[in-house]
N, C-alpha and C positions, 0 to 999 in steps of 0.2 A: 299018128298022134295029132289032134287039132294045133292047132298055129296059137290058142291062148294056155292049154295045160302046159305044152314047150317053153313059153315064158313066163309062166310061174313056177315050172322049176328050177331054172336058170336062175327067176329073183333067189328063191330060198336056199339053194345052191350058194348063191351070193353073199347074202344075210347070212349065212350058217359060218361061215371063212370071216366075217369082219368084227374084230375086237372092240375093245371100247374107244369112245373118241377121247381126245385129251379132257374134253369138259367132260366127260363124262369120269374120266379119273380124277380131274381135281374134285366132283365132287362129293364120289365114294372116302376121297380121303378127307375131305374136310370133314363127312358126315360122322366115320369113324373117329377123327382124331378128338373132335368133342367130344362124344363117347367117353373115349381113355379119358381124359381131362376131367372130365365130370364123376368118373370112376376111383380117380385121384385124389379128385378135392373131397369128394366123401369118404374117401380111407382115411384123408388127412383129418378131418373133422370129427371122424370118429374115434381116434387116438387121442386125439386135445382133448375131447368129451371122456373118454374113460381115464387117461392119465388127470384129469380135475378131478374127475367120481373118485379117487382112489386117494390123492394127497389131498381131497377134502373129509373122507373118511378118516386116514390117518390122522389131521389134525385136531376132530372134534373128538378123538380118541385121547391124544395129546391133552388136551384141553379140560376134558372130561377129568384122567387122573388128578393132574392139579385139583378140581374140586373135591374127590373123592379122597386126598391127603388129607384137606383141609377142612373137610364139612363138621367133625368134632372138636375143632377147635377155636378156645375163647375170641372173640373180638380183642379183647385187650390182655398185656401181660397180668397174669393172675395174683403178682407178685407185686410187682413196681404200680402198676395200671396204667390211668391216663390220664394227665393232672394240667396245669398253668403252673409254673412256679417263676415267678419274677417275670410275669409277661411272657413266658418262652412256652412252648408244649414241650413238653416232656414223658415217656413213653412209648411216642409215633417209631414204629422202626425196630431192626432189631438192638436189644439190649446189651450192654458190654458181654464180652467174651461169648454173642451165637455169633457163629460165622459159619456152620454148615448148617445144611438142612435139615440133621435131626436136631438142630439146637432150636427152629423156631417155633415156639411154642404159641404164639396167637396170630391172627389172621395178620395184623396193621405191618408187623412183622415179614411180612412178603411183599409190600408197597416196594414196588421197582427193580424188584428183583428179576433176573434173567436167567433161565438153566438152557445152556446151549456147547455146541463142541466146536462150533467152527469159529472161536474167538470172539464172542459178544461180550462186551465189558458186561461184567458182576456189577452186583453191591459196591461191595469192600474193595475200596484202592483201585477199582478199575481190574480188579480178580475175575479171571471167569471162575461161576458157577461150573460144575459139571452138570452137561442134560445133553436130553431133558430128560426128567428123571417119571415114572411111574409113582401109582398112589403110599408106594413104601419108602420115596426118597429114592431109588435107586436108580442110576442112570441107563436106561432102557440101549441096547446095545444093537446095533446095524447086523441085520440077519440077510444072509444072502435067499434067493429064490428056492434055493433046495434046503433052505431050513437051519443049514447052518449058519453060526455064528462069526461078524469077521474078525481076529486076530488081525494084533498089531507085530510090530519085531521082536518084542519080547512075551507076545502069548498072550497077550490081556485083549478082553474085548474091546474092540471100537465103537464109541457113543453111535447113535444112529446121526448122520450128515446131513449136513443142511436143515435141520429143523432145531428152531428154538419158543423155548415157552416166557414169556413177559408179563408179569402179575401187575395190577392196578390193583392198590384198594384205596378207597376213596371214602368218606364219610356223606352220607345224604339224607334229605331232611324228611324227617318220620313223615309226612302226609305227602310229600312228593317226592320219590324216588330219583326224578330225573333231573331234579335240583342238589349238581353236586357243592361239598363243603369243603376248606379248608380242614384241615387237623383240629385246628385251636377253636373251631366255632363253639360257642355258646349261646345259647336263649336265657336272655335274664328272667326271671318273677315279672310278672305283667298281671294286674287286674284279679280275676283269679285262676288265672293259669299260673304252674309252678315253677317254670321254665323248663329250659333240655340244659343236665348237665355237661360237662366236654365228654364227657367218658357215654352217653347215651341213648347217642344216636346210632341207628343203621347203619351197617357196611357195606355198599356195593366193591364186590369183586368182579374182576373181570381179567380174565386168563385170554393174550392174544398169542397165537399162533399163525409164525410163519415158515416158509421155507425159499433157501437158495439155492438153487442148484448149480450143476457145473457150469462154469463159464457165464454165470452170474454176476455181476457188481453188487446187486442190493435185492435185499430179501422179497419175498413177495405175501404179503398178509392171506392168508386163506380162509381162518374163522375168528369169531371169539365166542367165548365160554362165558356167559354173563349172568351174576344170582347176586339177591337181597340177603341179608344176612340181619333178621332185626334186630331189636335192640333189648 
């Protein structure tokens, strides 16, 4: 056999028997370990991104029935209305003796109200509301993944957790929406405009929804439900 096929097979002999050098290990593994890392942050990102698509669904849902309660019903009580009487307003709010939800009969009536289960002071005395409640008043109840519903120790459904619904209504000024009003505003007679009586202006509502979850301190805002109501 010639004296140079002898020593190329001897090289490859050689090279056939020799593993990786250490750099060459560190940099399979550093090549790989990025890899995983990057394979991670994208599983991670992509859970943040469908758990937001999901409790942002939920809440414009939320959001939504509160409108769909209230979309037939008056601006003002149909009974009392909405007056000044000795400099005061009179009517903003609910009326003696509502104190549930099927007692409130006009929009101004749900100004600061809260329907939540995980202790959000109420209206009344610092009362929780029960919620949040669906377009029937009724308090919409925590459904497990297989569709059932979850029972408390005595058998009763459990409100759904961690979300609450928080009503605004606001008065604002017929040509500008985004110009909000106290309660008591009035436009007097000017020139020949007739003025805005108190009772005549526009309602902006606005339904906010948030949610806390476990091991939370403070809720986190997710949507609002925002409509003109005119006059």
């Amino acid at each position: 056999m010639p004296l140079g096929r002898t020593r190329n097979a001897r090289t490859l002999r050689r090279n056939a028997g020799r593993g990786f050098t250490l750099i060459e290990t560190a940099l399979a593994t550093v090549i790989i370990g990025v890899g995983v890392v990057a394979i991670v942050e994208a599983h991670q990102a992509f859970m943040k991104s469908n758990q937001w698509s999901t409790h942002a669904a939920t809440a414009t849902f939320l959001g939504g029935e509160i409108r769909e309660m209230t979309l037939n019903l008056p601006r003002h009580d149909p009974v009392t209305g909405l007056r000044i009487d000795g400099g005061d307003i009179e009517g903003w709010g609910p009326e003696d003796g509502e104190v549930l939800v099927e007692d409130f009969d006009d929009l101004d009536d749900f100004d600061g109200l809260t329907f939540a289960f995980d202790g959000t002071p109420g209206f009344f005395d610092d009362d929780d509301l029960p919620g949040p409640i669906d377009a029937f008043g009724l308090v919409i109840p925590e459904i497990f993944s297989d569709g059932t519903v979850m029972l408390d120790e005595d058998g009763d459904p459990v409100p759904m957790q961690g979300w609450r619904q928080t009503v605004r209504v606001v008065k604002v000024h017929p040509t500008d929406p985004t110009l909000e009003l106290d309660p008591d505003a009035v436009e007097a007679p000017a020139g020949g405009s007739a003025g805005i009586a108190v009772d005549e202006y526009p309602l902006k509502v606005e339904v906010i929804v948030s949610y806390e979850g476990p091991f939370v301190t403070a809720p986190t805002e997710i949507t609002r439900v925002t409509w003109i109501v005119p006059n």
